[in-house]
C-alpha positions in Angstrom: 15.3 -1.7 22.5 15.7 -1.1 18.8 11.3 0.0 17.6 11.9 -2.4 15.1 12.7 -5.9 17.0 9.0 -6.7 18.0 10.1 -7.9 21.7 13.4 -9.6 22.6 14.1 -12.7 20.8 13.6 -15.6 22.9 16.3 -17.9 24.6 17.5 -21.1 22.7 15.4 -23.9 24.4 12.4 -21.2 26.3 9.3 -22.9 24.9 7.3 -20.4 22.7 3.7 -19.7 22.2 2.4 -22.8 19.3 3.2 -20.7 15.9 5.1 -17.3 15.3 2.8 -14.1 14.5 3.2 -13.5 11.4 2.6 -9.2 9.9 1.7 -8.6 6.4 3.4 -5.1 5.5 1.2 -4.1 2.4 3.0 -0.7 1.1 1.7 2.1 -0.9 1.5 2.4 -5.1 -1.7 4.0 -5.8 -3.2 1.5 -9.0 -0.8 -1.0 -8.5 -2.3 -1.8 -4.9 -4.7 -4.3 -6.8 -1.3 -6.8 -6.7 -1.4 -6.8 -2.8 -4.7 -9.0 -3.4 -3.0 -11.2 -5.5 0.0 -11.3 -3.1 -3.0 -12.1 -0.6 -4.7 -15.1 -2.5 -1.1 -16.7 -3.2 -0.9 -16.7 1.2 -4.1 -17.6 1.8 -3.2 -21.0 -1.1 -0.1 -21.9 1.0 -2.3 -21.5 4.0 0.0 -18.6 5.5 -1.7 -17.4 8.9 -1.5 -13.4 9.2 -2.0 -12.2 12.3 -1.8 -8.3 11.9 -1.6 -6.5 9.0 -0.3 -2.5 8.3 -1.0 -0.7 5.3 0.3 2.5 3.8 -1.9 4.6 1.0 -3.4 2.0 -1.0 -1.8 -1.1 1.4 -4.7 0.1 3.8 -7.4 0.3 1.2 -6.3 -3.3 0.6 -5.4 -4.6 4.2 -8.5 -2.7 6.1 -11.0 -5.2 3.1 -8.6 -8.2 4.2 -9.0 -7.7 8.0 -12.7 -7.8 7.6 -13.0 -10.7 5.4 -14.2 -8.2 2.0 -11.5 -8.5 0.5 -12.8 -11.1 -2.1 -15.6 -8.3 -2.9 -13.2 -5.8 -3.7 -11.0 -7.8 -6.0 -14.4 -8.4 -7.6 -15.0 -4.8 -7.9 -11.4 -4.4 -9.1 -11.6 -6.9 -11.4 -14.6 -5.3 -13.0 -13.7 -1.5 -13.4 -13.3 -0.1 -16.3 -12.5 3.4 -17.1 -15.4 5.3 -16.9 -15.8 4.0 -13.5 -12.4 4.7 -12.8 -12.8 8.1 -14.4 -16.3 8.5 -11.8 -14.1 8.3 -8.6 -11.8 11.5 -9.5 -14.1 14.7 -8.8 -11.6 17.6 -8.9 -12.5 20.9 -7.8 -10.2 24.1 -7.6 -12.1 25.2 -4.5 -10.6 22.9 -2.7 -7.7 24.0 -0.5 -5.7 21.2 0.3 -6.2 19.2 -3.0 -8.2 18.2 -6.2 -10.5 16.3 -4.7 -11.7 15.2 -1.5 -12.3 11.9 -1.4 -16.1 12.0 -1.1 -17.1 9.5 -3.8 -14.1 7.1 -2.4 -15.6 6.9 0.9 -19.1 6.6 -0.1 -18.3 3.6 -2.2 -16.5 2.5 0.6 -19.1 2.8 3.3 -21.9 1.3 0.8 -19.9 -1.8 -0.9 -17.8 -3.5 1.9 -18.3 -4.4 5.2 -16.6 -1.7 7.0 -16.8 -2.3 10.7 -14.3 -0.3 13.3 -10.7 -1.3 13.7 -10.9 -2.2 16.7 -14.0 -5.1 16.0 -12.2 -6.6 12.8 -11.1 -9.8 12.6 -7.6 -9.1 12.0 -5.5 -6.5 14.0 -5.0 -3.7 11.5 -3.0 -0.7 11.6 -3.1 2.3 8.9 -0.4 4.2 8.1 -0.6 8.0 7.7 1.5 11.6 8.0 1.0 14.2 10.2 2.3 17.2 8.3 2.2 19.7 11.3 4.7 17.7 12.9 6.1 15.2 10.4 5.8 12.4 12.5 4.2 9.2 11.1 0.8 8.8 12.8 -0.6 5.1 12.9 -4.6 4.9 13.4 -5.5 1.1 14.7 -8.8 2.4 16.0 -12.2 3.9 15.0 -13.6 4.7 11.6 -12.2 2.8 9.0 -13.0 4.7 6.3 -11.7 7.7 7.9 -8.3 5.6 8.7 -8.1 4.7 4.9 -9.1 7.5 3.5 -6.2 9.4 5.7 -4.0 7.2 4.8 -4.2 7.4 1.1 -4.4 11.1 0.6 -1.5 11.6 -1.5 -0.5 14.8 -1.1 -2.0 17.8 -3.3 -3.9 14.7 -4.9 -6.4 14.5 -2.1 -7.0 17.2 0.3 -5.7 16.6 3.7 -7.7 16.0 6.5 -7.8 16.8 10.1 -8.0 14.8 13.6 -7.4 15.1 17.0 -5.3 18.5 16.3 -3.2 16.8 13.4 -3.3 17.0 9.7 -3.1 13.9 8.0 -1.9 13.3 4.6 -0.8 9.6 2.8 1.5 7.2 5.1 3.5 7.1 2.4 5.6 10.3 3.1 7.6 8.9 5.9 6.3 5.6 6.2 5.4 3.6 2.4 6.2 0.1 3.9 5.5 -0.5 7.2 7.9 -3.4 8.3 8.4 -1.8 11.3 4.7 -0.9 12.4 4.6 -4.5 11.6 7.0 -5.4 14.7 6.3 -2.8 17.2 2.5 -4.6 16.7 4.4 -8.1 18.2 4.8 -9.8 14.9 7.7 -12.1 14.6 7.6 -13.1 10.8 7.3 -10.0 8.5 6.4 -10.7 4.9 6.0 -6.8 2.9 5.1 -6.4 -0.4 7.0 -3.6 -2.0 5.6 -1.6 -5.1 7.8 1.1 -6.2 10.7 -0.9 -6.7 10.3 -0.7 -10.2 9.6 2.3 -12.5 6.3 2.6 -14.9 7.2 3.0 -18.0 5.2 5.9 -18.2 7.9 7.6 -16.1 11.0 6.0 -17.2 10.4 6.2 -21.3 11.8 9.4 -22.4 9.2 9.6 -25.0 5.5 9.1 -24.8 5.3 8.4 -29.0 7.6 4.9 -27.5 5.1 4.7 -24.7 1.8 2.5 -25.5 0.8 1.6 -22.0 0.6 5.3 -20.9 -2.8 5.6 -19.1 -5.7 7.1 -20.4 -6.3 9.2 -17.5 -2.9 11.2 -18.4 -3.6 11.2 -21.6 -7.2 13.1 -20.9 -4.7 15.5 -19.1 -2.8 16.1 -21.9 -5.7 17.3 -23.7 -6.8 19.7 -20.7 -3.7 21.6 -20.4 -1.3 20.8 -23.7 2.1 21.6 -23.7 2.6 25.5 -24.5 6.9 26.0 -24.1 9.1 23.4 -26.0 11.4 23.7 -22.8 8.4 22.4 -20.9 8.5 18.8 -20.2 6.6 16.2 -21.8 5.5 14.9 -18.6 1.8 16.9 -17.5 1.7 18.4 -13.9 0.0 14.8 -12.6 3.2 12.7 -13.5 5.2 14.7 -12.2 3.6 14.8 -9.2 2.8 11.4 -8.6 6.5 10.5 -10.0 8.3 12.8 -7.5 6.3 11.4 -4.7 6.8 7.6 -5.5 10.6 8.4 -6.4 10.5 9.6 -2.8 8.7 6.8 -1.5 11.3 4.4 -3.5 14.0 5.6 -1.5 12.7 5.9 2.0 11.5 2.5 1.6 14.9 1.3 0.5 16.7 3.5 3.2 13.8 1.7 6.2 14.4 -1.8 5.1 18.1 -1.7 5.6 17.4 -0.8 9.5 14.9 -3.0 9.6 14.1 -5.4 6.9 11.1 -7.7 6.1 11.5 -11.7 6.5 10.1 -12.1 3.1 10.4 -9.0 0.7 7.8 -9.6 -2.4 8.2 -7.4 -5.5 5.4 -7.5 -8.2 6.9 -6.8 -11.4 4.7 -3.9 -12.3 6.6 -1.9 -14.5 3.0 -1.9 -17.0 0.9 -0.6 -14.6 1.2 3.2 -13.6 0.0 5.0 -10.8 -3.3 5.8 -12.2 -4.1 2.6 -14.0 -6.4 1.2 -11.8 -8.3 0.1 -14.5 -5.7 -3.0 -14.8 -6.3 -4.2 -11.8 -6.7 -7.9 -13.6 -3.1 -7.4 -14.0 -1.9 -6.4 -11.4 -3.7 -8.8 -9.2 -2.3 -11.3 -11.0 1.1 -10.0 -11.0 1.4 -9.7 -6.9 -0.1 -13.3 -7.2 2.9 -14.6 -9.5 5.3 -12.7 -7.5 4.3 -14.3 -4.2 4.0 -17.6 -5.3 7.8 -17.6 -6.6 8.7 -16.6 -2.8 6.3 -19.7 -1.5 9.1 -22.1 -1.1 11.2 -19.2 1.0 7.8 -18.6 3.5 7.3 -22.3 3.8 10.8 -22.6 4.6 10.9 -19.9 7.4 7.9 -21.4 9.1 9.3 -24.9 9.0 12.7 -23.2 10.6 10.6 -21.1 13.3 8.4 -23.6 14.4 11.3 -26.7 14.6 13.4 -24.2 16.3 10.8 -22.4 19.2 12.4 -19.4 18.3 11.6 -16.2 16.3 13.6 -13.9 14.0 13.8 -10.3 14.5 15.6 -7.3 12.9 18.2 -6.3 14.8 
């Protein structure tokens, strides 16, 4: 059996159990995460039921809050950031070995603002999404510590140090896994709605100059000023965007290259070409974005419902 079919597709006319499950696939993005909350309220409007949820990177940040009913604080929180908050979070030390920083003040924040419970107790089956780079194989956590699951699961690579468990080293989900459609399906869902966020460039990365850039973020532009361009062959992108570009470039592609074995049911696509990696500051919109984006795909879930539950029988990717 194909991982991605989520069981064998019942007969025509075998009575099913009273309403599909439905898996909300919440991929990784960094800043533009806030949108999955949007994507979130615009479900919870048309009264979509999730069952299970996986996250990659900052999809788990989001789904882990939504599995435990917080996630209302955390848009709150989002909504009210502002940059020297945002700037508060990023404590980068060179003595690290693994990365800048290591994720301490994340994970405090974490543990003292939302109700963080274990996997395993939450409301919501939920499923983080992480990278074992010792082996290379994806590694999906959906029990214990959530913080711990998050925080693995959103280390971006040389961003965050890597952390250790169980004999593996785990770095951000988002290196062989950024949309997890088909952690979705192994986990018995039968609907799969994802919400992709690379799809589309930041024009912080795509503009060839940053004088035609004005939404550039402030954080890369308080790199700039740490290490200024010495070589006129250098580029004019500073060592963070090119980091953080390569590794969402590769993200793009896997993603694309996943979904055509096995794609979601409902693919949603915030247009967030404004908001760049490190923006998290605009959560307002982005939120607001992933809500927009969702509600012009309501017509298309409420039609897939009405199909699944006149028919008694579930789609799977085949």
């Amino acid at each position: 059996m194909n991982k991605c079919t989520g069981g064998a597709p019942l007969v025509s006319g075998e009575p099913g159990p009273e309403a599909p499950r439905i898996g909300l696939a919440l991929g990784g993005g960094a800043a533009r995460g806030w949108a999955h909350l949007g994507v979130i309220r615009a479900l919870e409007e048309m009264g979509v039921d999730i069952s299970l949820v996986a996250g990659t990177s900052f999809g788990s940040v989001v789904g882990a809050a939504y599995c435990t009913g917080a996630h209302g604080d955390l848009e709150r929180f989002g909504r009210g950031i502002d940059l020297w908050k945002m700037f508060s979070f990023f404590e980068v030390s060179l003595l690290n070995r693994s990365g800048f920083s290591d994720g301490t003040r994340i994970e405090r924040f974490f543990r003292e603002n939302l109700d963080v419970v274990p996997i395993e107790e939450m409301d919501i089956p939920f499923y983080a999404v992480c990278c074992d780079l010792l082996s290379g194989e994806r590694v999906v956590i959906d029990r214990g510590d959530t913080v711990f699951a998050v925080r693995a699961s959103s280390s971006v690579p040389l961003m965050f140090t890597a952390i250790e468990r169980d004999g593996r080293v785990l770095v951000d989900g988002g290196v062989v896994d950024p949309l997890p459609v088909d952690v979705c399906r192994e986990k018995g869902a039968d609907l799969v709605i994802a919400v992709d966020l690379n799809h589309y460039l930041p024009d912080g990365i795509s503009r060839k100059g940053k004088a035609e850039n004005r939404n550039r973020s402030p954080l890369l532009e308080k790199i700039d000023r740490m290490v200024p361009k010495r070589d006129l062959k250098e580029t004019d992108l500073n060592m963070i965007e090119v980091l953080f570009s390569s590794f969402f470039q590769m993200s793009k592609h896997i993603t694309n290259a996943n979904l055509r074995i096995c794609p979601a049911d409902i693919l949603v696509r915030p247009p967030l070409e404004r908001v760049n990696y490190l923006d998290f500051h605009l959560a307002n919109e982005a939120i607001e974005a992933g809500h927009i984006a969702a509600v012009e795909r309501s017509g298309e879930i409420r039609n897939m419902l009405d199909h699944l539950h006149d028919r008694g029988s579930y789609k799977h990717c085949l």
